[in-house]
C-alpha positions in Angstrom: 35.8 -45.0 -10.8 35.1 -46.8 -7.5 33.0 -46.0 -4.3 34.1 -47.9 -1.4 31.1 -47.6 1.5 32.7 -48.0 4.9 28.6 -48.2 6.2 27.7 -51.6 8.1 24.2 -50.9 6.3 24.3 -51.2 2.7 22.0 -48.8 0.9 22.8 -45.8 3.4 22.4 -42.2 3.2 26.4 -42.5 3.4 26.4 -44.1 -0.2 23.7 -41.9 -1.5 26.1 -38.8 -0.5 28.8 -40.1 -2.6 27.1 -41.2 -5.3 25.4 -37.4 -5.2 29.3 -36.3 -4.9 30.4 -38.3 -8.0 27.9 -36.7 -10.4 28.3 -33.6 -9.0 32.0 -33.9 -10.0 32.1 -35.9 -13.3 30.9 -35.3 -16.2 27.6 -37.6 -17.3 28.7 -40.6 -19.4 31.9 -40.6 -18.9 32.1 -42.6 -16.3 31.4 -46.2 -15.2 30.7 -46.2 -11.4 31.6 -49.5 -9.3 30.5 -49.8 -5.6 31.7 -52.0 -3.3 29.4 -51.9 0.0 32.0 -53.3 2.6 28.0 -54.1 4.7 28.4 -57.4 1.8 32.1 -58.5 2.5 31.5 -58.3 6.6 31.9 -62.8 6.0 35.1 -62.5 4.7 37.0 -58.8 5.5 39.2 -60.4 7.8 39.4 -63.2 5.9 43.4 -63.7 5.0 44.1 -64.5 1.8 40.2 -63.9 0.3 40.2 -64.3 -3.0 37.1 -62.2 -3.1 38.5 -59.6 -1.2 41.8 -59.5 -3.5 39.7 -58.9 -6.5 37.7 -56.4 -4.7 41.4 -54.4 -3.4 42.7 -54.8 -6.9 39.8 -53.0 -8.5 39.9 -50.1 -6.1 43.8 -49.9 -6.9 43.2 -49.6 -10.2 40.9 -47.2 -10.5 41.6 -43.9 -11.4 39.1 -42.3 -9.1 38.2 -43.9 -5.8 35.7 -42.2 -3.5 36.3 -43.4 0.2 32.9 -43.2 2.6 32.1 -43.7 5.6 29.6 -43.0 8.8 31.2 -41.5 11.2 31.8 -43.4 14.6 33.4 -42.8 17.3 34.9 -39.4 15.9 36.4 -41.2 12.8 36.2 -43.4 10.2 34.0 -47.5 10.6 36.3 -50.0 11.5 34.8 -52.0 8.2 36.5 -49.4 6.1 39.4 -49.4 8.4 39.6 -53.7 7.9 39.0 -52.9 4.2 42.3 -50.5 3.9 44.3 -52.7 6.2 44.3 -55.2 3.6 46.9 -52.8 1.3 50.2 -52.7 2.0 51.7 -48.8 2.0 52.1 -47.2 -1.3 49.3 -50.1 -3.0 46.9 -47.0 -4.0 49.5 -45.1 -5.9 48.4 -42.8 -8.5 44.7 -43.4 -7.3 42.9 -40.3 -6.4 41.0 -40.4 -3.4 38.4 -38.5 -2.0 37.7 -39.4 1.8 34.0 -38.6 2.6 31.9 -39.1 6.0 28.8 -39.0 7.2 27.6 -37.5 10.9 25.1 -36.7 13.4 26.1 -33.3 13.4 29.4 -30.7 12.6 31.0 -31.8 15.9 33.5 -34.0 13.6 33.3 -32.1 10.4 37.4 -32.3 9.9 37.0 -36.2 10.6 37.7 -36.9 7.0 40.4 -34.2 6.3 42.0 -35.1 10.2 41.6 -39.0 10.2 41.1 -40.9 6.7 43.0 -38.2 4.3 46.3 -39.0 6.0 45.1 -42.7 5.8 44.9 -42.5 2.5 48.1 -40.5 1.5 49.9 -43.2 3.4 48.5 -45.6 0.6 49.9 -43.8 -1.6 46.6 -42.2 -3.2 46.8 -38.5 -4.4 43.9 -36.9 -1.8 42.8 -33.5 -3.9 41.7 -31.2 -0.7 40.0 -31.5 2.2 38.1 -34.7 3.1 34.2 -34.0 2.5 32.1 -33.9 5.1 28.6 -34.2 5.9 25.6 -33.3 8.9 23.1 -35.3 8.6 21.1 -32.3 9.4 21.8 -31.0 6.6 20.9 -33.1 4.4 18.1 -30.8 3.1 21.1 -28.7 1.3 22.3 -31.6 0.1 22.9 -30.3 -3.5 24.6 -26.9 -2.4 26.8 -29.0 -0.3 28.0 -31.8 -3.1 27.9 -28.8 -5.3 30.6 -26.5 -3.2 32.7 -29.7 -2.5 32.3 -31.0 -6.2 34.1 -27.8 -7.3 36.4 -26.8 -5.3 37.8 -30.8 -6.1 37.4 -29.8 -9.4 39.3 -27.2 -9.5 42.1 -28.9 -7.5 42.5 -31.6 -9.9 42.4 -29.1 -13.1 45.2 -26.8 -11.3 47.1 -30.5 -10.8 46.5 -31.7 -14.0 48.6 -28.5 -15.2 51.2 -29.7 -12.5 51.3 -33.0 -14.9 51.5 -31.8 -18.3 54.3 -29.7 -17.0 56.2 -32.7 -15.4 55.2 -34.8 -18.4 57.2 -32.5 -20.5 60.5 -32.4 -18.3 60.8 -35.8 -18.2 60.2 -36.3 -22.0 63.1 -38.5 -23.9 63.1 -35.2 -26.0 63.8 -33.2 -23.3 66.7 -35.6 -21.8 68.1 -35.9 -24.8 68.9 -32.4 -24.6 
């Protein structure tokens, strides 16, 4: 399970949302949390190759769970995140979920995430499981209400798909072929 923070200031409330969103979401324990803080890269992101940032793209392509966050700036996503995903070529986060999450002043972008870095995402190939998450920082004095609502209505998504795969894991059985 990765969180990638788009935030040119490591340690940010954008982080600390995400991190809230992940235990929220998963269960305690079963999970190993990795973050990468792009705000530590910033010397080499456009670095081409990096073999830092290769190892750092790898790990997020493997993961089975990768939590995508950001600040919002300029009605969308940091360009740091954007340099980050411009590093993978279409279809490299395939069969990574993704969750794009952001950060703003106030609602004014609140379908930034769903509108701007979900379809970012998807073209990566990564399975998004609803609406990007979004974030006031005025509000963060409901911060556990709000994880909480997004945290299961994810949740939910990702049990209803998970019935979706044993269903297709059962069509495509040799069993089933064979037949």
């Amino acid at each position: 399970m990765t969180i990638v923070v788009g935030n040119p200031k490591p340690e940010s409330r954008t982080r600390m949302i995400a991190e809230a969103l992940v235990q929220k979401l998963l269960d305690p324990g079963s999970f190993e949390v990795h973050v990468i803080e792009l705000a530590d890269y910033t010397d080499e992101i456009f670095t081409w190759p990096s073999e830092r940032m290769g190892k750092l793209s790898a790990a997020v392509a493997e993961s089975d769970l990768a939590i995508f966050a950001s600040p919002t700036y300029k009605a969308t996503y940091t360009g740091l995140l954007k340099a980050f995903l411009d590093r993978y070529p279409a279809n490299a986060l395939a069969g990574v979920t993704a969750i794009p999450v952001q950060t703003g002043g106030d609602a004014a972008h609140s379908m930034g995430s769903t509108f701007t870095l979900s379809p970012l995402l998807a073209e990566l190939g990564a399975i998004v499981p609803g609406r990007g998450f979004y974030l006031a920082l005025t509000e963060l004095g409901n911060l556990d209400e709000a994880v909480g609502a997004a945290a299961s209505e994810y949740a939910a998504n990702l049990r209803r798909l998970s019935n979706v795969a044993r269903a297709v894991a059962e069509s495509t059985s040799p069993a089933r072929e064979a037949t």
